[in-house]
N, C-alpha and C positions, 0 to 999 in steps of 0.2 A: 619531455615526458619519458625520457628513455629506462628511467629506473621504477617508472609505476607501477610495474607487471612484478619485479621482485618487491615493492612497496606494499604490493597488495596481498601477497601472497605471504609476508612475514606478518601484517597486518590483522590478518585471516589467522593465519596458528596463534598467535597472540590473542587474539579471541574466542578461540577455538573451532573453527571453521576451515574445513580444508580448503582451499579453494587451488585449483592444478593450473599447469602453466598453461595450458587451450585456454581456459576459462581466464585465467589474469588477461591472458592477451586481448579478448574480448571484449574483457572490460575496458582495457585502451584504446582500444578502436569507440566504443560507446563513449569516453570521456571525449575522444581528438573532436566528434561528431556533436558533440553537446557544448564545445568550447565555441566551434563553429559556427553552429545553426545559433547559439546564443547572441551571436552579435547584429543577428537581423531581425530574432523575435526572443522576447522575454521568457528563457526556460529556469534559471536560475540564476539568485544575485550569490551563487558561491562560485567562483570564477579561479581559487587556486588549487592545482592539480591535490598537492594535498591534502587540504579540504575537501575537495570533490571526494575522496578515494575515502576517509574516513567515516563525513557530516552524510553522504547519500550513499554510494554503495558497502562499508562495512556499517551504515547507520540499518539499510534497508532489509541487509541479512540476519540483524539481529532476530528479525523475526523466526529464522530457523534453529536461532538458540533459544527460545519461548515454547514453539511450540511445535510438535511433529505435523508435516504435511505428508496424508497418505498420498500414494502412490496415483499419477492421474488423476488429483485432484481439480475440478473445478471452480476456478476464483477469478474472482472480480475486484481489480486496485480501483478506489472509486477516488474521482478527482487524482487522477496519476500525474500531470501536470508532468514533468520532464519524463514519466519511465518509472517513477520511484512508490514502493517497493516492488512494484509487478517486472518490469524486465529483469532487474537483478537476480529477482526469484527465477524466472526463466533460463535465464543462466545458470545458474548453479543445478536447478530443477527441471531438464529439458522435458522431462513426463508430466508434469502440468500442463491443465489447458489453462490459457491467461487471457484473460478481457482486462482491457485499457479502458475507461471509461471517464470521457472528460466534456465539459462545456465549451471547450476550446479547438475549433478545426486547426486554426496556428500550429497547435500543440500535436493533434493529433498526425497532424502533416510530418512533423519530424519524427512520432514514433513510427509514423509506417517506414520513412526512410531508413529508419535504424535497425527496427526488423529485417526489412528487405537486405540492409546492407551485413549483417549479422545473421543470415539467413535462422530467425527465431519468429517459429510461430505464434503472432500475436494477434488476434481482432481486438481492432479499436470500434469502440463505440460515442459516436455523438452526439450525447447526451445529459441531460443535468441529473443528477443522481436521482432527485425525486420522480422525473418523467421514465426513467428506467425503471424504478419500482412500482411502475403502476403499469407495467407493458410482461401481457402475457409471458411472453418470450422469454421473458429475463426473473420477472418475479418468481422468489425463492426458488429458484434453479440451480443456484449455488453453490460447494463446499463450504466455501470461507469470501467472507467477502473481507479486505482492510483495505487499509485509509491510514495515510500519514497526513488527513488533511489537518487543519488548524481550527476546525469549529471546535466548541467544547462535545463532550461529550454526549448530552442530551441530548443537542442537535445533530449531532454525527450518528447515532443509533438510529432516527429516523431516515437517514440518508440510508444506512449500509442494513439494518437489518429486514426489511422488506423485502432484500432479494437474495437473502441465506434461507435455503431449504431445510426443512425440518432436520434436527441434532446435528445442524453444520454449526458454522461459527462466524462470529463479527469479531476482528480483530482490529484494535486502534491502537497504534504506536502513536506514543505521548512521551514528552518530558515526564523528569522525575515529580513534580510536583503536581500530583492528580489527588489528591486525597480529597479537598471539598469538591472535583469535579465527580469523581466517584459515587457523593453522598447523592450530590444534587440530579445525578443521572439517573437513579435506582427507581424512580415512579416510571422515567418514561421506555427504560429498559425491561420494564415487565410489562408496562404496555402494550409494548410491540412483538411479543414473544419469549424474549429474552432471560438470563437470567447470568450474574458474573459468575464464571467459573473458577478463577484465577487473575490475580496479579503478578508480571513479575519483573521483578528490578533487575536491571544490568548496565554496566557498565561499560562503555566503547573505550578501545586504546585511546582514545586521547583526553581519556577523564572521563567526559562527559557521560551525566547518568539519562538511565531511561528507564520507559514505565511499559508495558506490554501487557495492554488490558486485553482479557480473551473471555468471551462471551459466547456461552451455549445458546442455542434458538431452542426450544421446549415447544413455543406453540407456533401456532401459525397465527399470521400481521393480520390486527385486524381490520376489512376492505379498504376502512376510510384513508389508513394512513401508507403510504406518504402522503400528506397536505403540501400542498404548492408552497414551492420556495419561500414565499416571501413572511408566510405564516411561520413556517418550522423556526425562521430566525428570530421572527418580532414576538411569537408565542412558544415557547417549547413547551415540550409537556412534560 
């Protein structure tokens, strides 16, 4: 992995992201620690250095070519499962506060390792998205919440926008092909406060496209929702 730090950093101008040599280093130190802990518990089936450096962390940064995060921002990466998009953001954005938020203690065990070991202010939180949205503490408390997770979109609104505070934002990084998830989201995106402010397409060096859906909060969620897991999947709204 001796050339990841220059990989990353030519990776980064090519997409137009500075990213400085502290920060590339850092990043190698997170991938040597993800290659590791991967072999005991299940963090990722992307397993080659340059993959890793592309497909998660220039995939994850994308989101600061999408959209400005002001300064000491408050976010929450829901279902963060290895780190991704929240630690990277962390990186690059040492003035963010960052919540890790995952179903998974396995999971959470390695991001506190990697914080500690990366000395990057993180709380993890464990939790399933819907039982955090319904918990004082955390409800709409927000900046921004996103989610690189894999639900569609309908169902991912009810996960992440119950706990964006009023005119923050819900941000879901998606493949390029969202256009019927889009249509079919739009009931339950206003339901929950919501409203899309923008789409926007980009392209990662290695082809591959993407979609950066960004969602204004307008109202405040109404009580009922989040409904327990097992509704939000077999029922969307």
């Amino acid at each position: 992995m001796e050339n990841i730090e220059n990989k990353l950093i030519a990776a980064g101008k090519e997409f137009g992201i500075k990213i400085k040599p502290e920060q590339a280093e850092t990043f190698q130190r997170y991938m040597k620690m993800l290659l590791e802990w991967n072999e005991k518990i299940n963090l990722t089936a992307i397993t080659e250095p340059d993959d890793i450096l592309l497909k998660h962390f220039i995939d994850s940064l994308s989101l600061l070519k999408a959209f400005e995060i002001k300064p000491h921002a408050k976010i929450v990466d829901v279902g963060t499962g290895a780190g991704f998009p929240g630690l990277p953001l962390k990186i690059m954005r040492p003035d963010i506060e960052i919540t890790l938020l995952d179903g998974s203690n396995k999971r959470l065990g390695f991001l506190n390792a990697v914080s500690k070991e990366l000395n990057l202010e993180a709380l993890t939180v464990h939790k399933r998205a819907e039982e955090a949205g319904r918990m004082h503490e955390m409800r709409e408390s927000y900046d921004v919440a996103v989610s690189r997770a894999v639900a569609r979109l309908n169902t991912l609104a009810e996960y992440c926008l119950p706990l964006v505070k009023m005119k923050g934002h819900f941000i879901a990084m998606k493949s390029a092909e969202i256009d019927e998830e889009l249509l079919e989201a739009e009931n339950s995106i206003a339901k929950l406060g919501g409203s899309i402010e923008r789409r926007e397409n980009l392209a990662l060096p290695s082809g591959d496209r993407r979609s950066i859906v960004i969602i204004r909060k307008l109202n405040f969620t109404p009580k009922e929702y989040p409904r327990h897991g097992g509704t939000i999947t077999k029922h969307p709204l």
